[in-house]
N, C-alpha and C positions, 0 to 999 in steps of 0.2 A: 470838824466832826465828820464821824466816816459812819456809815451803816453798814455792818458786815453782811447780814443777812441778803440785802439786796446783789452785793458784790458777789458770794459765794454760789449766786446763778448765772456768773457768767464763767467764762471759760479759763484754764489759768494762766492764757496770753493776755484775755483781756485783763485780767487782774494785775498782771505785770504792766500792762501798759500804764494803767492808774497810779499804780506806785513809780515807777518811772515819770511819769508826766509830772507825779505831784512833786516828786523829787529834785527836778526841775523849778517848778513855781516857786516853792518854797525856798529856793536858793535866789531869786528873784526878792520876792514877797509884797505885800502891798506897800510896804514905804518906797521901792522901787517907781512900782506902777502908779502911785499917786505921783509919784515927785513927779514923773513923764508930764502927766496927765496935767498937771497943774504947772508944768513948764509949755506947755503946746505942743510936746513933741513926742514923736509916734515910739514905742517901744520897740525900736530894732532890735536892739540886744538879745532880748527875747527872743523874738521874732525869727531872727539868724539862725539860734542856738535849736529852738523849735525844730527849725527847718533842716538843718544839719544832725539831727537824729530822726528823723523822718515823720514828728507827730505831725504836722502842718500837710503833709499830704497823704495820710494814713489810710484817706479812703478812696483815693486814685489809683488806676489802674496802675497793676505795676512795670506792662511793658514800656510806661511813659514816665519812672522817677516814681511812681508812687508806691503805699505799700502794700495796694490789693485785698484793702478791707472794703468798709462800706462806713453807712453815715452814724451805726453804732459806735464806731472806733472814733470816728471823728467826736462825737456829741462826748466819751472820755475824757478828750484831751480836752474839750473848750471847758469841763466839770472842775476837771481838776485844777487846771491853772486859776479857774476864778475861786473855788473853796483856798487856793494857795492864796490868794489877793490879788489875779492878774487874769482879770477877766478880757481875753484879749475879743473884741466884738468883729473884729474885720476876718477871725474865722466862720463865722455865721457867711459871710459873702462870700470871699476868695476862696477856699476851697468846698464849701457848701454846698453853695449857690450856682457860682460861676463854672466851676472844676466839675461838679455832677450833670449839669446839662451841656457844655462840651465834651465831657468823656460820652455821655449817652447821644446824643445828637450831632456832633462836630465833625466837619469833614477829617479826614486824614492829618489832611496840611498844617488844619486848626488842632486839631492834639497835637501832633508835635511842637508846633509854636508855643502852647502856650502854659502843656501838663506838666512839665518836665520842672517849669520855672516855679508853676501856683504850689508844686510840690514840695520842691523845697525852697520854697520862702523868698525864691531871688528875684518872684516877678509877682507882683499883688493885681488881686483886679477887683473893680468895682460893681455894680447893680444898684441901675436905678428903675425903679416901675412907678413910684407914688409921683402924682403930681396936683398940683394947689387946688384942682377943681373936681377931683377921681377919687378922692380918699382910697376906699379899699374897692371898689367898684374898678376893678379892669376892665369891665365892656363898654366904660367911657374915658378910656385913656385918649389923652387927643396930639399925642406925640404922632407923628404919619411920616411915614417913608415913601416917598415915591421913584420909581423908573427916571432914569436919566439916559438912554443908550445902555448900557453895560452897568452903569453907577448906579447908587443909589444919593438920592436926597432925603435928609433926615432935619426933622422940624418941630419943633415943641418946647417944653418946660416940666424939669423935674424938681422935686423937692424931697428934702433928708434923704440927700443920697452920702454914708459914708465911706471916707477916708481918700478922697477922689485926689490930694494934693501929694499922697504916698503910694498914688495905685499907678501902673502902667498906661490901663485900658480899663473902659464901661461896659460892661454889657447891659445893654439897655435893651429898655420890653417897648418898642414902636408898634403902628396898625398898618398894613398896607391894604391896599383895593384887591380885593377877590373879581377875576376880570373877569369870572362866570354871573356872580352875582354882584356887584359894585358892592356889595357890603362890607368895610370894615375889618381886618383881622388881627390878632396881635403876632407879633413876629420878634425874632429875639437878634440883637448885633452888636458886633462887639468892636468899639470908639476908644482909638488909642488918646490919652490923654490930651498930647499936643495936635490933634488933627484940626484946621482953623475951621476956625465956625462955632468952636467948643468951649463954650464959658462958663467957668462953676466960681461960685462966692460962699465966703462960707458963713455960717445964718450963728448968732450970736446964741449961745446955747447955756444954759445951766447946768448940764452934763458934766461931772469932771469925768475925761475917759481922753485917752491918748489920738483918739478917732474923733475927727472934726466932722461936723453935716454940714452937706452945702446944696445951695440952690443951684441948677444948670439950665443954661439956656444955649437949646439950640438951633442954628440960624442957617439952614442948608446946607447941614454939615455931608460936605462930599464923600462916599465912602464905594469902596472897590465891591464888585460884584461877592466878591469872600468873605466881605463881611457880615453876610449871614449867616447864622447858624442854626444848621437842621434844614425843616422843608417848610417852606415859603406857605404853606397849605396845612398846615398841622396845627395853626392855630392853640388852642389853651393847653394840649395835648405837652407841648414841650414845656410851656409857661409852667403848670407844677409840676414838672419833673425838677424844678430848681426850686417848689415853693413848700414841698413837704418837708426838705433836709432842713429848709429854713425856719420851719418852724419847731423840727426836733433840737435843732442846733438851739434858735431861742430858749427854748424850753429848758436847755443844758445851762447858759448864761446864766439864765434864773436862782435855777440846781444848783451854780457857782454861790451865787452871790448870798445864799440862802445860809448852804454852810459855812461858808465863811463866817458872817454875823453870828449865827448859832456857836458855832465853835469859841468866837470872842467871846460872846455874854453868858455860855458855861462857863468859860477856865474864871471871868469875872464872876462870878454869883460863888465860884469854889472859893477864890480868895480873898474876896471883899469880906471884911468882917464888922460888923455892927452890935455893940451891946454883947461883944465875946461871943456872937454868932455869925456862919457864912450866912450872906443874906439866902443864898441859893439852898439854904435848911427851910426858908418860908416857902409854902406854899403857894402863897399871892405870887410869888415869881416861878416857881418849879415849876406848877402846872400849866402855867403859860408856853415854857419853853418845851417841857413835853411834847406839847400838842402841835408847836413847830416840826418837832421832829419826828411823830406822825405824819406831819402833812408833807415836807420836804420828803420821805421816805416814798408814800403812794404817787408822788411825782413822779417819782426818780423810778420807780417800776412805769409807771404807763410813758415816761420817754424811751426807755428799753426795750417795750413793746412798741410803739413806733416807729423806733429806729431800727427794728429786727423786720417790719414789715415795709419797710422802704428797702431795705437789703435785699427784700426777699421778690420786688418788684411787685408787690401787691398795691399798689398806685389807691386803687378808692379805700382798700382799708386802712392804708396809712395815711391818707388826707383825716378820715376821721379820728386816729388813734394820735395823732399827729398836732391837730386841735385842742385835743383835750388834755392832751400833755404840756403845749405851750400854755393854755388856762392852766392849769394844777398848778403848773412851776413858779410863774406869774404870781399867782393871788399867796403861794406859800412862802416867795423869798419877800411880797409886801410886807404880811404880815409877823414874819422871822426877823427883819429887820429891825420893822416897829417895835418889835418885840424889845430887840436888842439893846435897841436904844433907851427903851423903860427900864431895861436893865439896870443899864450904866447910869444911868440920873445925867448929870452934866456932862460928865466923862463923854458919853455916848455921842455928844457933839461936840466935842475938840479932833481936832486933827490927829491928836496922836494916834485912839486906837482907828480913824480912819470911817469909823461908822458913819458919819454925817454924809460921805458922799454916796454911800449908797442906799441913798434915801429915793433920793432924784434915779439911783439905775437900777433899781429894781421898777422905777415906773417905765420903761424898757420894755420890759415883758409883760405889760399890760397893755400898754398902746400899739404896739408893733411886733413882727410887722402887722398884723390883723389886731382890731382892738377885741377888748375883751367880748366885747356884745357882739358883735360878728362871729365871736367862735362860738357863743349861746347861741344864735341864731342859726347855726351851720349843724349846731348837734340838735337843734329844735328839728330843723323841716329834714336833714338828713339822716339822725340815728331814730327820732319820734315821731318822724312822719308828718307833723305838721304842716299848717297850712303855711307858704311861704308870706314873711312880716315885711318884706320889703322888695 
């Protein structure tokens, strides 16, 4: 299902883009990306093809491989692919996450390393920040990097960190010691896969999605003075410069997976017919799936709005519009889904039209990366002023 309306405020590159990209997907399509998913193995194909037309690094800079957009153009490409059925999640990371705060913070040395690859598709990178006793509370993250001479020592335990078995390198969110005040800071480094000391397992998941979570522990893992990125002192400041795109990006997965469903349980409700009637002539279902497509709709404008104020460098108004578009997407591909599956009766859970699994990944963008009550809580004390609940 497509909303014209929403489409015809953007520009008619970006409109090209979307048909392009979906053009792509759909020559894919979800019996592809299930079979992946449900074999253990990561959608390269895809991935390759992505990256060899340049949607994969769309919103990196372009003197480094990229196509000198921003994180509008990227939150397209992750829309379309997943309304195609190929909701690829490891672009939320690798060029989101990881590719936005090295373009904006990363020495020299570190963009060329590393833009040129996450751009087009030949080098993936990881982000881990959550760990088992922090939930979404960064100021008690207990991963710590400490001074070695020149090196650093890096020490902790992360959790749901995906696709780390297909990624190059981590960028990982550590604390080191502020030698003014000994207090604690978050600091951001980026941990090439094989560096020793670096062990990830991967945590038994009901997800079907091509992208494995894995638990990492790390145990003094050595790393070179350059494996910092940005300023050692800049603490939260760099942290969401990679946590807004992350949540526009989310909020697109959602948007994916929303229409996808929706678009199944129309064309079903057109052609199921019962009693010499399409079921989709009943009300009891039409107005159900309407109201989806309402609600997918005023998403899909406030991720637009988000991702036009992360473009625009407006950092606090895009953390909030950024929220709420991750909420919206969230709670409308839940309930689009559920929807779809009331549609289809039995149907809706066989493998064939594919619905069942996105049961489990629309709960995705309710949990993570921020759960839902954290981004209530964030529009509570920061758009209502409210007294702070936690």
């Amino acid at each position: 299902m497509s909303a014209i309306g929403s489409q015809l405020l953007e520009t008619p590159e970006r409109r090209a883009l979307r048909q392009a990209v979906g053009d792509l997907g759909r020559r894919y399509g979800s019996t592809y990306y299930l079979a992946k998913a449900r074999a253990g193995e990561p959608a390269d194909e895809l991935w390759a093809e992505a990256g060899k037309a340049g949607y994969l690094g769309v919103n990196l800079p372009a003197e480094y491989g990229g196509g000198g957009g921003g994180i509008t153009d990227l939150a397209i490409v992750l829309e379309e692919l997943g309304t195609a059925g190929c909701p690829l999640l490891l672009l939320i990371v690798s060029p989101a996450i990881c590719g936005t705060v090295i373009a904006r913070y990363g020495t020299e040395e570190q963009k060329q390393r590393w833009l040129p690859g996450l751009a087009d598709g030949s080098r993936r990178m990881a982000f881990g920040i959550t760990e088992p006793d922090a939930g979404s509370n960064a100021h008690r993250i207990s991963t710590v990097a400490r001074r070695d001479g020149e090196d650093w020592l890096l020490t902790g335990r992360k959790v749901f960190v995906s696709g780390i078995d297909h990624c190059d390198a981590v960028l990982f969110v550590a604390r080191t010691e502020d030698a003014r005040t000994g207090r604690l800071k978050p600091c951001l480094f980026v941990v090439p896969r094989e560096t020793p000391g670096f062990e990830f397992r991967p945590i038994p998941m009901e997800l079907v999605a091509p992208e494995k979570q894995f638990q990492v522990f790390l145990d003094d893992v050595r790393l070179p003075a350059d494996a910092l990125v940005g300023d050692e002192d800049a603490g939260l400041l760099q942290l969401f410069a990679g946590l807004n795109p992350e949540r526009v990006l989310t909020a697109a997965f959602s948007l994916g997976l929303a229409r996808q469903a929706l678009g199944k349980a129309v064309e079903y409700a057109k052609t199921r017919t019962v009693w010499s009637t399409p079921i989709g002539a009943h009300q009891g279902l039409a107005h159900p799936l309407a109201q989806c497509a309402v609600e997918i709709e005023l998403a899909r404008l406030m991720t637009q709005k988000a991702g036009l104020l992360c473009d625009a460098g407006e950092d606090l108004a895009a953390g909030e519009a950024a929220n709420m578009a991750k909420y919206a997407a969230g709670e409308a591909a839940a309930r689009t889904v559920d929807q779809a599956v009331q549609t289809l009766g039995g149907n809706g859970l066989t493998q064939e039209y594919g619905l069942g699994a996105l049961l489990a990944a629309t709960r995705v963008g309710r949990v993570a990366p921020v759960s839902r009550e954290m981004v209530l809580n964030f529009v509570a004390q920061h758009t209502l002023g409210l007294p702070k609940s936690y």
